[in-house]
C-alpha positions in Angstrom: -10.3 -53.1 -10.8 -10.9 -54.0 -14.5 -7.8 -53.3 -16.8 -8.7 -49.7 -18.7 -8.2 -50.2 -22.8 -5.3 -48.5 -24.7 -7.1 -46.6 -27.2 -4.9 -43.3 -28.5 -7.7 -41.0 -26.7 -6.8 -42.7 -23.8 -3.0 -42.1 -23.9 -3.9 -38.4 -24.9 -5.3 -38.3 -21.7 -2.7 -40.3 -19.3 0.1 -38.3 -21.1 -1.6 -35.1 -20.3 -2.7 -35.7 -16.4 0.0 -38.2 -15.6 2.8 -36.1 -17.6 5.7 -38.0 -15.5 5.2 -41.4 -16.8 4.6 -43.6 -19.5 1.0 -43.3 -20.7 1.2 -47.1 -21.3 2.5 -47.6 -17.9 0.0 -45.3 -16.5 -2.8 -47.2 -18.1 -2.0 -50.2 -16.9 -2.3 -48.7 -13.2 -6.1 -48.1 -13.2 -6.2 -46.8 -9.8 -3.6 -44.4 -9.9 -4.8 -42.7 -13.3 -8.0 -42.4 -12.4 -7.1 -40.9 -9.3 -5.7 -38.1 -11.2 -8.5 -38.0 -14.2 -10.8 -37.3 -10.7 -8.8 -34.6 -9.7 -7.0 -33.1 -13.4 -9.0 -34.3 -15.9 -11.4 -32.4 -17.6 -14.9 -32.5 -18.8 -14.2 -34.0 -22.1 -11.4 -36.8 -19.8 -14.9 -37.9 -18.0 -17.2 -37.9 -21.1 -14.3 -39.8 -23.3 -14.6 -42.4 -19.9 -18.0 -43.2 -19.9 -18.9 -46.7 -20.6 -15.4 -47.5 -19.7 -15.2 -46.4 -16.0 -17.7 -45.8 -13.7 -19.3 -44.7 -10.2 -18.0 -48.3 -9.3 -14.7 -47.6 -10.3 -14.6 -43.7 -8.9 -15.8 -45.8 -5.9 -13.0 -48.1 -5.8 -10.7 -45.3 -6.1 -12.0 -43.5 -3.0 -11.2 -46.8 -1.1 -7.9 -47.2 -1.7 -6.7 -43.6 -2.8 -3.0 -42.7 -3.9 -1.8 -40.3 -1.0 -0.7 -36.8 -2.9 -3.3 -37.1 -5.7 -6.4 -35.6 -4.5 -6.4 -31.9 -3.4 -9.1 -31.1 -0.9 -11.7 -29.8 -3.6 -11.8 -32.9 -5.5 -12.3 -35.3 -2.9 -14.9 -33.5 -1.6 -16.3 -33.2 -5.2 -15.9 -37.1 -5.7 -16.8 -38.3 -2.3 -20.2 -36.5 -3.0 -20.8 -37.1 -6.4 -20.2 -41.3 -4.9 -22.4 -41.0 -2.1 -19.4 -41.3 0.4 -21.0 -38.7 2.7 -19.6 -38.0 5.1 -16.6 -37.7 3.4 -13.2 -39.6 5.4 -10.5 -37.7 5.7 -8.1 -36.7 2.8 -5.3 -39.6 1.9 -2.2 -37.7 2.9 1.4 -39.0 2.2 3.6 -40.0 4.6 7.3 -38.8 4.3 
């Protein structure tokens, strides 16, 4: 996945849906913020995205999801909205 751009909108968002780490840190892990933007962010998150991530990139999420991110709603919700349909089960963490 491409590297996402440290712009301060950007860390207003990583510090507000990843509020346990670094927003730097969280930036420079595209997969795993995203994963949470998909399932925490809100509409102005996805508008402030555009031309910067993607369906390709939602995509790439869906195939290798962080386990504990997603709640059932938003996977479905993402998984649709992808054209992942039927939708594989929900990434679940293993303890």
């Amino acid at each position: 996945m491409k590297t996402l751009p440290v712009t301060p909108e950007m860390l207003q968002v990583a510090r507000r849906v990843v509020w346990f780490r670094e927003p730097e840190d969280e930036l420079a892990d595209p997969v795993h913020f995203l994963a949470h933007v998909m399932t925490y962010g809100t509409v102005d998150d996805l508008q402030m995205l555009q031309g910067i991530a993607g369906k390709n990139e939602f995509s790439e999420v869906l195939e290798n999801p962080p386990p504990g991110v997603f709640d059932a709603r938003s996977w479905a919700y993402w998984n649709l909205k992808c054209g992942r349909q039927p939708a594989p089960p929900l990434p679940i963490r293993i303890l």
